[in-house]
N, CA, C and O of each residue as an XYZ file, in Angstrom:
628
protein
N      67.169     94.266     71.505
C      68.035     95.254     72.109
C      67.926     95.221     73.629
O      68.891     95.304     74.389
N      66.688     95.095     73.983
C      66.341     95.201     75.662
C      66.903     93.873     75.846
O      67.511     94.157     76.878
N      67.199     92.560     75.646
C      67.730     91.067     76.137
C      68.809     91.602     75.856
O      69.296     91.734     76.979
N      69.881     92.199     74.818
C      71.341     92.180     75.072
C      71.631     93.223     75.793
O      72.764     93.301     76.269
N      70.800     94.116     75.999
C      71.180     95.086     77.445
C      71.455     94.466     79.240
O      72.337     94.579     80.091
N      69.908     93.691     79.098
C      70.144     92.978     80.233
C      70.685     91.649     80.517
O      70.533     90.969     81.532
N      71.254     91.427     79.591
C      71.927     90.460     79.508
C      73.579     90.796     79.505
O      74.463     90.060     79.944
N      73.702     91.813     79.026
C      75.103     92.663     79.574
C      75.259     92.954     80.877
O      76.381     92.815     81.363
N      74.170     93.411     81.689
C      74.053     94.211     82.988
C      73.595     93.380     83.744
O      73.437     94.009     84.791
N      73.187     92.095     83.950
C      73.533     90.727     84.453
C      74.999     90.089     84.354
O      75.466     89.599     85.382
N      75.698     90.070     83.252
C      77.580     89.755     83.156
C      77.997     90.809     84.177
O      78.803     90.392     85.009
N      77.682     91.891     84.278
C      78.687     92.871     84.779
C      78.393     92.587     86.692
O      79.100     92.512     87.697
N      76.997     92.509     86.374
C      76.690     92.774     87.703
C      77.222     91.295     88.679
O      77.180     91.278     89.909
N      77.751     90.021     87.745
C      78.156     88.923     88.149
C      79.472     88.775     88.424
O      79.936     88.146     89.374
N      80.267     89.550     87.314
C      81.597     89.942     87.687
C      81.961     90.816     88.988
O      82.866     90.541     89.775
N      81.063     91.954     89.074
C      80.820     92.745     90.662
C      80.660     92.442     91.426
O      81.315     92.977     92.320
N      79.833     91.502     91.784
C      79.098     90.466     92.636
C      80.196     90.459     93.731
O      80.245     91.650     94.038
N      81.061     89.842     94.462
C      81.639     90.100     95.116
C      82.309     90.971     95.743
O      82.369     90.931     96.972
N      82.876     91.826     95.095
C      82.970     93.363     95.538
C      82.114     94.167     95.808
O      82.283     95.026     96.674
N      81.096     94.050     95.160
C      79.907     94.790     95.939
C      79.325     93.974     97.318
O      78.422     94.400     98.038
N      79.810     93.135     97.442
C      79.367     92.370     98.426
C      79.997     93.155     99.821
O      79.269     93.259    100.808
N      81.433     93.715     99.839
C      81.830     94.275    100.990
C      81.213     96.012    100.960
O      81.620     96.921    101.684
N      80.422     96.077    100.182
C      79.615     97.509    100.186
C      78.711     97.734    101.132
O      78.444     98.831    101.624
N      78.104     96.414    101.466
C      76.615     96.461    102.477
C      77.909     96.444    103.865
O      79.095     96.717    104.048
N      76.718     95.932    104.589
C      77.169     95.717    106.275
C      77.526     93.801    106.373
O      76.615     92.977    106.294
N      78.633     93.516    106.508
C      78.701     92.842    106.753
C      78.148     91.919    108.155
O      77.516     92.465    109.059
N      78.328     91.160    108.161
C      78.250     90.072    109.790
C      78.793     89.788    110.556
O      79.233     88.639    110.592
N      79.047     90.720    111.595
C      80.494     90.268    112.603
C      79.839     89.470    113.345
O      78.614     89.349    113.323
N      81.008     88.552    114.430
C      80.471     87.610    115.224
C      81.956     87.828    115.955
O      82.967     88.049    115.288
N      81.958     87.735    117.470
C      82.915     87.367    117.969
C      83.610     85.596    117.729
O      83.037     84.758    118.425
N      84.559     85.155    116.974
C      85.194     83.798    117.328
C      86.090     83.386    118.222
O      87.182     83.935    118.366
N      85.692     82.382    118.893
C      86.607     82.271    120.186
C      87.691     80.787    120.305
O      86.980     79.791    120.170
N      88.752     80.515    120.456
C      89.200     79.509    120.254
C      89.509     79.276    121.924
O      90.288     79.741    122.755
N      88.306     78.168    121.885
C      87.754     77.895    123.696
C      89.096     77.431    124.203
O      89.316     77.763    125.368
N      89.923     76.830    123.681
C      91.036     76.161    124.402
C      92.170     77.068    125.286
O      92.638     76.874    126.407
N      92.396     78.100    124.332
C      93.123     79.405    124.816
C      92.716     80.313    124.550
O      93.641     81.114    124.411
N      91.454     80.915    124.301
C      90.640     81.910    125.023
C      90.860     83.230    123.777
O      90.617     84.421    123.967
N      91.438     82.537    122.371
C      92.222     83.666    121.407
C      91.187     84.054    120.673
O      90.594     83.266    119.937
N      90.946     84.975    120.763
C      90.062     85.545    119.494
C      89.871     86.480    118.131
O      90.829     86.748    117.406
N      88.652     86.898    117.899
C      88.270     87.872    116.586
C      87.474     88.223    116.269
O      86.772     87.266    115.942
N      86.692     89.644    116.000
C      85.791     89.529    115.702
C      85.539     88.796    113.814
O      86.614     88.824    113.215
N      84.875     88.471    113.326
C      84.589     87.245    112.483
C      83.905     87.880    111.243
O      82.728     87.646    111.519
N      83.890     88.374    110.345
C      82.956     88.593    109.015
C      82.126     87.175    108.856
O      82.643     86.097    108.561
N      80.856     87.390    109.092
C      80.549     85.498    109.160
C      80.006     85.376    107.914
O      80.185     84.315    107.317
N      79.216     86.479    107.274
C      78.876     86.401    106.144
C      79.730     86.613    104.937
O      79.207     86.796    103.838
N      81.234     86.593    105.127
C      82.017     87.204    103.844
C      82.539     85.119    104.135
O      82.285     84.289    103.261
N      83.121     84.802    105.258
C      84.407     83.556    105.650
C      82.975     82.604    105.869
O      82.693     82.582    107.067
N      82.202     81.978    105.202
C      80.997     80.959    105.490
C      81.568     79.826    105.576
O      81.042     79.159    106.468
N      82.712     79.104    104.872
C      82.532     78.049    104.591
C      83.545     77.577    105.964
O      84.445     78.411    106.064
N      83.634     76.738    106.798
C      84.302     76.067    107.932
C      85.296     74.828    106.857
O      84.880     74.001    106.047
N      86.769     75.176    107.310
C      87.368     74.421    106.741
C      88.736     73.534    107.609
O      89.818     73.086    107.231
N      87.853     73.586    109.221
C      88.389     72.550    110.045
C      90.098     73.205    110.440
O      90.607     74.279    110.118
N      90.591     72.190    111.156
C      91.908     73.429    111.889
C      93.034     73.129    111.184
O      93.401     72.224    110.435
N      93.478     74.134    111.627
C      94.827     74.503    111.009
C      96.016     73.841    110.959
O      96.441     73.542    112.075
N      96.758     73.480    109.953
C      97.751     72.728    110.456
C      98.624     73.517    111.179
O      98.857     74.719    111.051
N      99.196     72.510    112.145
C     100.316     73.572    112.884
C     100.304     73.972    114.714
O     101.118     74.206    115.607
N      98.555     73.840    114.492
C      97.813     75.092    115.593
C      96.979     74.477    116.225
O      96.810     73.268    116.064
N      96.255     75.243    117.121
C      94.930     74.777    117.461
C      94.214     76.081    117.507
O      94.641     77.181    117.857
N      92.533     75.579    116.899
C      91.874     76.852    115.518
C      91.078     76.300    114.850
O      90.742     75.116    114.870
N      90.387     77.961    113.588
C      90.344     77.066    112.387
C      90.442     77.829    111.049
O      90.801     79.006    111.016
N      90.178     77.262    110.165
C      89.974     78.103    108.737
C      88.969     78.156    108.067
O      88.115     77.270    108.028
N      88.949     79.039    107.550
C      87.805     79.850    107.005
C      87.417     80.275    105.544
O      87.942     81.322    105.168
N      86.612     79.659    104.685
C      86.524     80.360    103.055
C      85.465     81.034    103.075
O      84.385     80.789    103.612
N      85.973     82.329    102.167
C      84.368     82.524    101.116
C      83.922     81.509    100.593
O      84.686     80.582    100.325
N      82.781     81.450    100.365
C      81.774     80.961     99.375
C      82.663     80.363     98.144
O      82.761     79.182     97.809
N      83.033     81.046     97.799
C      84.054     80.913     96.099
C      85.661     80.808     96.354
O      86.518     81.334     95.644
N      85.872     80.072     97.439
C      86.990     80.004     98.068
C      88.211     81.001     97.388
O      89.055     80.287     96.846
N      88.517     82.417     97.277
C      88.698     83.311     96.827
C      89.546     84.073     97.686
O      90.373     84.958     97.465
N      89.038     83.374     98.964
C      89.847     84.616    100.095
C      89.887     82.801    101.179
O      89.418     81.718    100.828
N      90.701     83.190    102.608
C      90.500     82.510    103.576
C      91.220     83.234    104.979
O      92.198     83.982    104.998
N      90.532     82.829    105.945
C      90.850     83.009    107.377
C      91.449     82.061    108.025
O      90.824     81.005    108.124
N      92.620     82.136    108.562
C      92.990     80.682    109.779
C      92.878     82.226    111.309
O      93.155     83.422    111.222
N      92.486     81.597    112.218
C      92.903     81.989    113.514
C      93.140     80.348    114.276
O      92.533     79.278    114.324
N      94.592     81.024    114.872
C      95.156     79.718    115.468
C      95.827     80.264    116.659
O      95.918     81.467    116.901
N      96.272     79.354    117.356
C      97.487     79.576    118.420
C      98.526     78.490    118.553
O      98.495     77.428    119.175
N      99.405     79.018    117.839
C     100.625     78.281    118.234
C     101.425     77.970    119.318
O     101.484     78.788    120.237
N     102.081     76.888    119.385
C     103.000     76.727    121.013
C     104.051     77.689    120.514
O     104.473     77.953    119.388
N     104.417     78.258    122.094
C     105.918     79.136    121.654
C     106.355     79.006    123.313
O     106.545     79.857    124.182
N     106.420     77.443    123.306
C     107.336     77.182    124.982
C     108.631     77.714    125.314
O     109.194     77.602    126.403
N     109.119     78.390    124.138
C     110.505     79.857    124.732
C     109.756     80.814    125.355
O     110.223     81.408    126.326
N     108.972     80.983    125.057
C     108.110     82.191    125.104
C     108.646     82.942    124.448
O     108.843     83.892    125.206
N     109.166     83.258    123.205
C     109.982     84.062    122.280
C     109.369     84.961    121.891
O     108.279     84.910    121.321
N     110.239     86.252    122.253
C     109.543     87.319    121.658
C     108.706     87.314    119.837
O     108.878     86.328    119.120
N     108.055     88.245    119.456
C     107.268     88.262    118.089
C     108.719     88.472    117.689
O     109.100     87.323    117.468
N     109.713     89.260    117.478
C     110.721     89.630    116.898
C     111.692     88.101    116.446
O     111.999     87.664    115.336
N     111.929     87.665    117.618
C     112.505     86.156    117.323
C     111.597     84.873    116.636
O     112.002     84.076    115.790
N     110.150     84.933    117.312
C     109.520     83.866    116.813
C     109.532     84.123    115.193
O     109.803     83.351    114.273
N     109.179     85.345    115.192
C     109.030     85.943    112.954
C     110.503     85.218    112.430
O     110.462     84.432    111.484
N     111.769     85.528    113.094
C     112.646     85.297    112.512
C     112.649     83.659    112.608
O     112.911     83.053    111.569
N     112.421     83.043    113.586
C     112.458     81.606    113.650
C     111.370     80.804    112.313
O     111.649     79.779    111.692
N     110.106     81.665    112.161
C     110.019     80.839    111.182
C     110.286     81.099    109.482
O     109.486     80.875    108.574
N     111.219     81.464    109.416
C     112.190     82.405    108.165
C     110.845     82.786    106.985
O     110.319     82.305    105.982
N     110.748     83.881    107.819
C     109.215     84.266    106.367
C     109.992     84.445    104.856
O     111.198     84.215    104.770
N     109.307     84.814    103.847
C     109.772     84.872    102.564
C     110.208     86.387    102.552
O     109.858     87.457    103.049
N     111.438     85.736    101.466
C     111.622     87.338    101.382
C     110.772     88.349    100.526
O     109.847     87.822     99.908
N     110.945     89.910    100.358
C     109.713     90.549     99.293
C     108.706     91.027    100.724
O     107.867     91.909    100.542
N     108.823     90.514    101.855
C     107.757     91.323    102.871
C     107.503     92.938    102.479
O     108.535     93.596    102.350
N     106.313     93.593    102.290
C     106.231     94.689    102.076
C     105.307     95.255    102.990
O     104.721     96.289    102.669
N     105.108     94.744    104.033
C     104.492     95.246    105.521
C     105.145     94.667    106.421
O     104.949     93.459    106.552
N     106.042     95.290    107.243
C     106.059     94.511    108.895
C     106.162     95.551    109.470
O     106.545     96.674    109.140
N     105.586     94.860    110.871
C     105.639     95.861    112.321
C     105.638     94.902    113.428
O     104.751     94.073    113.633
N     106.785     95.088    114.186
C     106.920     94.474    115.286
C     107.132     95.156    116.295
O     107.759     96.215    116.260
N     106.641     94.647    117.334
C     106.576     95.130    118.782
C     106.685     94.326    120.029
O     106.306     93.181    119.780
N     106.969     94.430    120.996
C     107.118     93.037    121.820
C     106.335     92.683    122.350
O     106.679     91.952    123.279
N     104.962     92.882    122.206
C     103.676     92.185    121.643
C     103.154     91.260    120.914
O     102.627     90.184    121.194
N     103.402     91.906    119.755
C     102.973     91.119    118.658
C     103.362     91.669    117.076
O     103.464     92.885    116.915
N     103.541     90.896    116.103
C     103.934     91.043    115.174
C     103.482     91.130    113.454
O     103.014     90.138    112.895
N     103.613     91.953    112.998
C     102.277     91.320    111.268
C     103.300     91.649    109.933
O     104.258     92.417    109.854
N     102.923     91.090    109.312
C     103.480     90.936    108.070
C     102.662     90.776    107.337
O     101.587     90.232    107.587
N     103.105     91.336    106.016
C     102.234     91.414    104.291
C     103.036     91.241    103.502
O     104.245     91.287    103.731
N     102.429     90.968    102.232
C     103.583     90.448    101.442
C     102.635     90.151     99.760
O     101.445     90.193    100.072
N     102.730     89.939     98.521
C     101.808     89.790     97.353
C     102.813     88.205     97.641
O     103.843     88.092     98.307
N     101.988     87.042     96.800
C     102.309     85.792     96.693
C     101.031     85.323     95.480
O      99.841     85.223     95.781
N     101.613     85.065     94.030
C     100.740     84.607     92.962
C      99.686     85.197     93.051
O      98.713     84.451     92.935
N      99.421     86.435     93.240
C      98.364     87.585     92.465
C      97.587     87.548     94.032
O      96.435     87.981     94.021
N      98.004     87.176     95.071
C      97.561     87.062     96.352
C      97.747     87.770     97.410
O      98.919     87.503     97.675
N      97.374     88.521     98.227
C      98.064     89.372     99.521
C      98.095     88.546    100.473
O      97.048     88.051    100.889
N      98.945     88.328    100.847
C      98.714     87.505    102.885
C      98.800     88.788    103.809
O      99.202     89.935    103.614
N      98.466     88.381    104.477
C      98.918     89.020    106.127
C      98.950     88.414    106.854
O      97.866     87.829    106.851
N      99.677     87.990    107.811
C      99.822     87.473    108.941
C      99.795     88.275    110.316
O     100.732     89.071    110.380
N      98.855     88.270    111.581
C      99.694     88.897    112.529
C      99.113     88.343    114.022
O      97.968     88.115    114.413
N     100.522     88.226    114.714
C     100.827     87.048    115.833
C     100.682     87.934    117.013
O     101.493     88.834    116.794
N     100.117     88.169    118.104
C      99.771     88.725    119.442
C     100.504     87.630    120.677
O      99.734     86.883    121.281
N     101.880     87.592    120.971
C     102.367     86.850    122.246
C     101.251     86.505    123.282
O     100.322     87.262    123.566
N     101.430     85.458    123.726
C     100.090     84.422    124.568
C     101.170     84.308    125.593
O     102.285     84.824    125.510
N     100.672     83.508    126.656
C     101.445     82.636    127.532
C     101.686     81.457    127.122
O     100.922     80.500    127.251
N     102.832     81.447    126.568
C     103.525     79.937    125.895
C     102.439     79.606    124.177
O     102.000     78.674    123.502
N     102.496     81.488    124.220
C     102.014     80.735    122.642
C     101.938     82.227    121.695
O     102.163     83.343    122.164
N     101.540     81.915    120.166
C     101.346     83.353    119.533
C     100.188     82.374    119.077
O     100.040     81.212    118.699
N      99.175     83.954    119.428
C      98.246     84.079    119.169
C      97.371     84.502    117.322
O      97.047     85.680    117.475
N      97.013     84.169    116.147
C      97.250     84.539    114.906
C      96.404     84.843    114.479
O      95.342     84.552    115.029
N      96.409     85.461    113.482
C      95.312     85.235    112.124
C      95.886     85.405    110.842
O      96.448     86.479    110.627
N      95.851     84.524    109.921
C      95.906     84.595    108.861
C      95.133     84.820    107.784
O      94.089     84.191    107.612
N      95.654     85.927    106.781
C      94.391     86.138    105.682
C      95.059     85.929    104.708
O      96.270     86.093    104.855
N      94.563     85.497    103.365
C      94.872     85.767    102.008
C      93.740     85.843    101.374
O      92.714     85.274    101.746
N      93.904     86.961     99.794
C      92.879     87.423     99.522
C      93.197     87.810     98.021
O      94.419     87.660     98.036
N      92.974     88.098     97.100
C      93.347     88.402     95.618
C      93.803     90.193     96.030
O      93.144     90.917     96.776
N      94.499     90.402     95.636
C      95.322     91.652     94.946
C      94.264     92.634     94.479
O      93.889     93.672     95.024
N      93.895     92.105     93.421
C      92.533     92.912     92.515
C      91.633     93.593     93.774
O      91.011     94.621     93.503
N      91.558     93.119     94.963
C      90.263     93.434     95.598
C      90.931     93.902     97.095
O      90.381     93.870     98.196
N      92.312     94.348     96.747
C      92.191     95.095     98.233
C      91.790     95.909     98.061
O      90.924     95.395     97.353
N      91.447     97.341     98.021
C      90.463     97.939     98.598
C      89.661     97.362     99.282
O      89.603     97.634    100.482
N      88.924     96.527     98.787
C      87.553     96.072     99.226
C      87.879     95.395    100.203
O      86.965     95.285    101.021
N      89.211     94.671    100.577
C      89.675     94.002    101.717
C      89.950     94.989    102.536
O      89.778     94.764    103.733
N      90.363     96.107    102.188
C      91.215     96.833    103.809
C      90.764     96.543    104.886
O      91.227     95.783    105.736
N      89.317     97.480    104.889
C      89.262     97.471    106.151
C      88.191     96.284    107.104
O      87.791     96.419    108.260
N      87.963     95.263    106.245
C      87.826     93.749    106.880
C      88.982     93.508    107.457
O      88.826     93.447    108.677
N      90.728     93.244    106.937
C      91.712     92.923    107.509
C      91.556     94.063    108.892
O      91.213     93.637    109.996
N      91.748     95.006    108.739
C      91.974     96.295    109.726
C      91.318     95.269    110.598
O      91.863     94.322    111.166
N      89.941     95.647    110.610
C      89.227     95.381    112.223
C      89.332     93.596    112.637
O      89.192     93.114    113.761
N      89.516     93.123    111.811
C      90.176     91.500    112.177
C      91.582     91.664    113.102
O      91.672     91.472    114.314
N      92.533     92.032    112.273
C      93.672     92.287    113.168
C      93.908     93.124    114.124
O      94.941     92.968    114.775
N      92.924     94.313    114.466
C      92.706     94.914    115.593
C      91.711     94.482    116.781
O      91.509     95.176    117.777
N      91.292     93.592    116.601
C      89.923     92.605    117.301
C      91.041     91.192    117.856
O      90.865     90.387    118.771
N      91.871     91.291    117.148
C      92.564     89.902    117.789
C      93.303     89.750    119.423
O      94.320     90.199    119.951
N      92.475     89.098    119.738
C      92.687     89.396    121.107
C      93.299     87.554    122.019
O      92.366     86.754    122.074
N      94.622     87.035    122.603
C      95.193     86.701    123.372
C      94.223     86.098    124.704
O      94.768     85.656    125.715
C-alpha cells in the first residue's frame, strides 16, 4: 500500500513538475543583443537551452529544458523606419489575433496556434523593431503570465 501511494505521488508530482517550477523564484538575468544594444530581462533558469539566432534577425532563441516553451529576442531591419502599425500589417500576421495593442512605439500580438499561445511584441529601433517572441502551451498560462508580463515590459530598444 505504502509503494502504490508513493508511487502515485511521484506520477503526480512528475506531471506538476513544471508548473510548479514557476512557483519558486525564478532567475532573471539581463540579455543583451551587443550589436543593437536590444534587450530583456531573461528567466535563465525556466529558457536554459541556447538555440543559436533567429532566422530573419540578429539574436537568439531560447528552450526550456523539455523544449515546451521558447524565447527568440531579435532585431529586425525596418530601413522605412515603419511605424509598429504598418510594419504588423506588412508582415500579414494570421488571422484569429486575440491580443493586439499598438502604439507608435511598439506593437504585441497574441493569438492560440495548435494548443500553443504566441506573443509577439516589437519596440521601434532606429532602422529596426526591436522583439521578443514567446510560445508556450495553453494548459499553462497561468503559470506563464506573468514571466511574459515582465519579459515584454523589460524589453528595451
Amino acid at each position: 500500500m505504502r509503494a502504490q501511494l508513493l508511487a502515485a505521488a511521484l506520477a503526480i508530482a512528475a506531471i506538476f513538475a513544471p508548473v510548479l517550477a514557476f512557483a519558486g523564484d525564478a532567475e532573471w538575468r539581463r540579455y543583451v543583443i551587443a550589436s543593437t544594444g536590444t534587450s530583456i530581462d531573461m528567466p535563465v533558469s525556466i529558457f536554459t537551452i541556447d538555440a543559436g539566432p533567429p532566422e530573419g534577425g540578429t539574436g537568439r532563441r531560447f528552450f526550456t529544458d523539455d523544449r515546451r516553451a521558447d524565447l527568440t529576442v531579435q532585431s529586425v531591419p525596418n530601413p522605412q523606419n515603419d511605424s509598429p502599425a504598418t510594419f504588423l500589417a506588412k508582415m500579414r500576421p494570421p488571422a484569429g489575433i486575440t491580443y493586439k495593442r499598438i502604439t507608435p512605439d511598439f506593437f504585441a500580438v497574441s493569438s492560440i496556434r495548435k494548443d500553443r499561445i504566441w506573443y509577439n511584441r516589437c519596440n521601434r529601433g532606429n532602422g529596426t523593431l526591436n522583439c521578443v517572441l514567446i510560445n508556450y502551451p495553453v494548459s499553462e498560462k497561468r503559470q506563464w503570465d506573468n514571466v511574459v508580463t515582465r519579459i515584454s515590459h523589460t524589453l528595451r530598444s
